[in-house]
N, C-alpha and C positions, 0 to 999 in steps of 0.2 A: 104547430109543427106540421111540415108537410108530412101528407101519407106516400108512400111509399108504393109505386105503380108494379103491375104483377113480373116486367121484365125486372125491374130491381131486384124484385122477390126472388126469380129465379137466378139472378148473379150473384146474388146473399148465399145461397143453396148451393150453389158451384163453389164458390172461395170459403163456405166454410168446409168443404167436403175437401177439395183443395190442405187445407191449413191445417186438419187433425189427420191427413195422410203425412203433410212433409213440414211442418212448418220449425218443428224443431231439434231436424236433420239439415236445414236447410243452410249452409254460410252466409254470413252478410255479404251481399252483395259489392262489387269493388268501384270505384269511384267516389267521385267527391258532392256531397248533398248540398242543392242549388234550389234555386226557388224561382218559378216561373209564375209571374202575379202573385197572387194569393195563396200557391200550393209551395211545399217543402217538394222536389223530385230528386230520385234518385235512379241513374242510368236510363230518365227520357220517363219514369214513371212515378205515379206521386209515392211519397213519401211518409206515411203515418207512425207513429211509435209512441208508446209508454214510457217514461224514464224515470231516472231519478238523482237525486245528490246524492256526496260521499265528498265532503269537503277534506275530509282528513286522509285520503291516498297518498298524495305526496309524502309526507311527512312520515307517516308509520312507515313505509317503501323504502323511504331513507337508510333502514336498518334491515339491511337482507334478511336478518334471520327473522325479522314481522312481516316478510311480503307475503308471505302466505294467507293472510288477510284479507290483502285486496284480493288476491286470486280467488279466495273462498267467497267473496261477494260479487266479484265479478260474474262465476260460476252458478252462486244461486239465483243472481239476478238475470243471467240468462235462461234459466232454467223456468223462470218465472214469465219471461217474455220481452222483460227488458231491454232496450234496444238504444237507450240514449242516456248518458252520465255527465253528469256537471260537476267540476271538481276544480278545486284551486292552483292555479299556477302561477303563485307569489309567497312570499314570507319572508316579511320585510323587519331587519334589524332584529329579532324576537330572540327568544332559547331557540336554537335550529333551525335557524334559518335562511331560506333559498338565499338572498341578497342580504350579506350581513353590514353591509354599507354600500353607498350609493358604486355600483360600478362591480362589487367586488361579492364572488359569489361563492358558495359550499359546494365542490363539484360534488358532494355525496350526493347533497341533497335531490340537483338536478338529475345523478342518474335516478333516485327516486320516484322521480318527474319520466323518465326516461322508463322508466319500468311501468308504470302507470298504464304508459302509452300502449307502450309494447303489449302489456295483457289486455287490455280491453280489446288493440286486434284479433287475440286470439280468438276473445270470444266472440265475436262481430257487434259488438258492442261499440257506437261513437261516443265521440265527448267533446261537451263545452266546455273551454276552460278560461276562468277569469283571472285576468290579468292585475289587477288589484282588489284593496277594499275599502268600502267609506268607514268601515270601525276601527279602531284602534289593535281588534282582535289579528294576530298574524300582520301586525305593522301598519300596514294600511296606509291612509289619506294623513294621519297624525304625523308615522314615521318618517313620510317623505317631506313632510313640511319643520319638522325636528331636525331630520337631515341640514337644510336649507338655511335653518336658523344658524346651527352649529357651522356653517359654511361662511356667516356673516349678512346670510342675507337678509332682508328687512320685510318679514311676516307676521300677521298678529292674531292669525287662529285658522283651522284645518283649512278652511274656505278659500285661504291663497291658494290654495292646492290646484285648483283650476284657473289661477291669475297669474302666482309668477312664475315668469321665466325660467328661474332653477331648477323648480320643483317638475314645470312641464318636461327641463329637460331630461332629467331622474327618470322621470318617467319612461318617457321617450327611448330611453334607453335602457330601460328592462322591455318594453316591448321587443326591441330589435334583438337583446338577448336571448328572448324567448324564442320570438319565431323562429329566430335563424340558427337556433341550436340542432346542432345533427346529434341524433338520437343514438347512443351507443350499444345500444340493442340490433336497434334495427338497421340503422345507419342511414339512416333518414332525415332529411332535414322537417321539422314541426312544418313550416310551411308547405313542406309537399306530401304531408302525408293526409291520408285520406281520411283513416280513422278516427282526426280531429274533424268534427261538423263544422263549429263555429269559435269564434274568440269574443269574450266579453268584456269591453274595456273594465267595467270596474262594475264590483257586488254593492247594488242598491246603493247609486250616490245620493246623496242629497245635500243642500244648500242653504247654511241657515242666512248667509249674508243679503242670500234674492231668492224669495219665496217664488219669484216671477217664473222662473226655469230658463232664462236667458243668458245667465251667466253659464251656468249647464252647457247650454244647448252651442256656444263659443269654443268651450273646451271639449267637446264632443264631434262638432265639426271636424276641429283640428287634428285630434286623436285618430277619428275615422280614417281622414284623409291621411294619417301617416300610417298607420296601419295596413291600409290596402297600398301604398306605394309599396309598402315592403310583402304584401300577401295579396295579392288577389284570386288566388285560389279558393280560400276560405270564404266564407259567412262572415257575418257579424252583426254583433247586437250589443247594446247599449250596458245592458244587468237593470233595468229600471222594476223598482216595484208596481207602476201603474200611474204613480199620483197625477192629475192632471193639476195644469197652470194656469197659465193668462190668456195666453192663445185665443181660446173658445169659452169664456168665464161660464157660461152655460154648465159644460161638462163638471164644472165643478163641487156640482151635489152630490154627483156620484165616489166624492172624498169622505173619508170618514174622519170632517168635520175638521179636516186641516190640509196644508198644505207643506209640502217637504223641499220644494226649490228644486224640481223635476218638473216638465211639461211635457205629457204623455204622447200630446199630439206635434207638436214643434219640433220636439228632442228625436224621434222617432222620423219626420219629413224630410233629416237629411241621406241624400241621395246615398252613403256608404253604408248605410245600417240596412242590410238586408230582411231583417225580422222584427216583429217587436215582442215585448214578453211583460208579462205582468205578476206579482206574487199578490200570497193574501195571507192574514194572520190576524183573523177575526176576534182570537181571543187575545191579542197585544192592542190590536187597533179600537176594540170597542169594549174594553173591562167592563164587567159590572152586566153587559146584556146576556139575554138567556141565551139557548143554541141555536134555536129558531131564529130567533132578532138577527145572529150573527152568520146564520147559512143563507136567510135572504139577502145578506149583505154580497156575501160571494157571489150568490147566483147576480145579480143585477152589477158589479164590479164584472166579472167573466164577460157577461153579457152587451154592456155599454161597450166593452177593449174588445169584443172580438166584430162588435159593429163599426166600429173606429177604423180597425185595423183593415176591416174588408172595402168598407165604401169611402175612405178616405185618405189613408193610409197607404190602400192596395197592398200589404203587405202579410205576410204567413202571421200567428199568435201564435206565442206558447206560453202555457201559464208552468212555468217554471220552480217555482216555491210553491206548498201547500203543504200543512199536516198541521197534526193534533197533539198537544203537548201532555206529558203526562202529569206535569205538575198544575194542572190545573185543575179547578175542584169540579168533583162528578166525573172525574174520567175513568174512562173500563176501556181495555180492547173494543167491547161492541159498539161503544161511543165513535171510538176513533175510526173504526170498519166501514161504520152508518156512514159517519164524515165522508171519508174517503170515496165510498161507491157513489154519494149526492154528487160530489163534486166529479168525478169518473164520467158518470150518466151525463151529468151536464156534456163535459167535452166532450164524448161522443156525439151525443145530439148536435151539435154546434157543427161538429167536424161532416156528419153524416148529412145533415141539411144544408149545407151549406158553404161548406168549405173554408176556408182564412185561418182556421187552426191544427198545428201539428200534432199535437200530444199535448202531454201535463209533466210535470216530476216532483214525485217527491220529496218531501224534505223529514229525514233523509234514511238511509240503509246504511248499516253500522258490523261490523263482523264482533261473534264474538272474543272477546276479549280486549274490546275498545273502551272499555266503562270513562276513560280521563276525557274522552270526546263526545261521552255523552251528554245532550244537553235537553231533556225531556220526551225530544221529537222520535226519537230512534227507533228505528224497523230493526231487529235482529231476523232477519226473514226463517230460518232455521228455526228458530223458539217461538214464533208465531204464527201458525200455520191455518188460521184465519185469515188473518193478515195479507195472507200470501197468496189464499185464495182469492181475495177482494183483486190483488192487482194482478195478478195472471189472467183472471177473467178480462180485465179491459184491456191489457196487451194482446190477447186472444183477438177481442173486438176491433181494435184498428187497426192489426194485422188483417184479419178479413174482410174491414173496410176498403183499406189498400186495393185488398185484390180485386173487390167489386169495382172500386174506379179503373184500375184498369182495365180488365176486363171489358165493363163498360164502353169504356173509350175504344176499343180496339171493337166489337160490335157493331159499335155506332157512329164511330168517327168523331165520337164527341165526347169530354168527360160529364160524372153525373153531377158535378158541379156548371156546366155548359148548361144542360138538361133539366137542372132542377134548382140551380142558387139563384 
């Protein structure tokens, strides 16, 4: 790791002096988050942040009288330092669901979706929202190809989902639904508004048909490209867990021992995906190893995607998924904490040497009274206040990284990624 020269030292000094005077009196700032090379910017200066998920807003939101939920997470999640939320904006054919058939939609639900928005402005809180899912869970890659079948069409498992025609078009057209929905809160159309960071075509696809990532990387093209015809205001990113493919067979050790029909490096080189992102779940992808075995696995995964992303790629990381499940044996709070700060520590050091990465997020923060949405991983931030500690500290830290880059920059005419990456 580079050491840290004594001007640094003193722009460390300044911006944390800075950030315990105003940091959380301060509004989010207004504009739309852009990425110049390898930096996330927001209004001309970089962009750092802590985030997290919260897959379940929509849906709870749905029912006025549960919106006080997300309000109450939204809330504590600012309070904590949080600055960036990823949340689902699909729900396909299911019990309550957004598109309860191709075309045909739950206006409740959408103002759910609608209220979502509308709170995280309040709290200057942005958000990624994904536009579908590769699981079956909330419809998904299955229901749109269910769809298709019941339509006549001729498909013979999820994997058409990216080949035929029907199902592209389904698609195709809850994108445009989405974007071009005006928000009845705010009265905003999803595409102009600012609040939303990025859009992710689909949560963790994968391919069992081509393990290659080519097939992928066809329907990714296409997607991108209609996406930004219809937004180019916005971000966007893929939803990809990391797997690498064919591309570069090399990179391919850095798999834990499979392949998922992604190509980390290909999927991510088309010109519309502004970012790339990578998740990790050491204890689903390596059963059986110790926590060691499985934190070296992170750190060197982290590490390979945020070298990718910078020296080849050119483009911003964010490590998007991450957490500790409770159902898993030897787990305590202090297990999950440790977890947490390793992997924290890491993306700071990455971010602070170097630059190519945004933040992290969580997976996930949960209000109480959500127990039907819970699925092991859950922060109740209120009820764990360790917990809470762990990630306020590092929204702390790359709020006052931020401020030393800029700062920096405006000193010297140069950022300390110029200077030192």
């Amino acid at each position: 790791m580079l050491k840290a020269p004594a001007k640094f030292s003193f722009l460390w000094a300044i911006a944390l002096l800075l950030l315990l005077a105003s940091a959380r009196t301060l509004p989010a700032q207004a504009g739309f988050v852009q990425t110049r090379g390898t930096q996330f910017v927001l209004s001309g200066s970089p962009f750092l942040f802590n985030g997290f998920n919260s897959y379940w807003m929509m849906n709870v939101a749905s029912q006025p009288s549960q919106r006080y939920k997300v309000s109450d997470v939204f809330r504590q999640a600012a309070g904590a330092g949080l600055s960036v939320c990823r949340t689902w904006a699909f729900s396909d054919g299911c019990y309550g669901a957004l598109q309860q058939s191709p075309g045909v939609y739950n206006e409740q639900v959408f103002q759910g979706l609608d209220f979502v928005i509308s709170e995280a402005g309040k709290y200057g809180i942005r958000l990624i929202l994904s536009l579908s899912n590769n699981y079956h869970d909330f419809g998904g890659r299955p229901q749109y190809v269910n769809w298709a079948r019941a339509a006549g069409a001729s498909v013979n498992s999820d994997d058409d989902f990216y080949t035929n025609a029907i199902v592209k078009g389904y698609y195709k057209n809850h994108v445009k639904k989405v974007l071009t929905r005006i928000n009845t809160i705010t009265r905003i159309a999803y595409k102009d508004d600012p609040t939303i960071m990025a859009w992710e075509l689909i949560n963790e696809p994968r391919c069992q048909a081509d393990y290659s990532g080519k097939t992928l990387n066809n329907w990714v093209q296409e997607m991108a490209s209609y996406v930004k015809s219809i937004d180019n205001k916005h971000l966007l990113e893929i939803g990809l867990e990391g797997f690498y493919g064919d591309s570069i067979p090399d990179k391919k050790q850095f798999n834990p021992g499979y392949q998922v029909g992604t190509d980390f490096i290909s999927n991510n080189m088309i010109k519309e995906i502004d970012f790339t992102t990578i998740h990790a779940y050491p204890d689903q992808w390596l059963p059986g190893k110790n926590d060691y075995a499985q934190m070296q696995f992170v750190q060197k995964w982290l590490e390979s995607h945020w070298t990718d992303s910078k020296t080849i790629l050119k483009k911003p990381l964010v490590f998007s998924e991450f957490g500790k499940s409770s159902k898993e044996a030897g787990f305590s709070i202090n297990v999950r904490d440790s977890f947490l700060n390793t992997i924290y520590m890491n993306i700071y050091n990455l971010a602070r040497n170097g630059g190519a990465i945004g933040g992290g997020m969580v997976w996930q923060l949960m209000a109480e009274g959500t127990q039907p949405y819970f699925d092991g991983y859950e922060i109740v931030l209120s009820q764990n206040p360790s917990t809470r500690s762990v990630i306020a500290q590092q929204s702390n830290k790359m709020t006052a990284l931020a401020h030393i880059l800029t700062y920096g920059k405006n000193l010297t005419g140069k950022s300390h990624y110029q200077l030192h990456g």
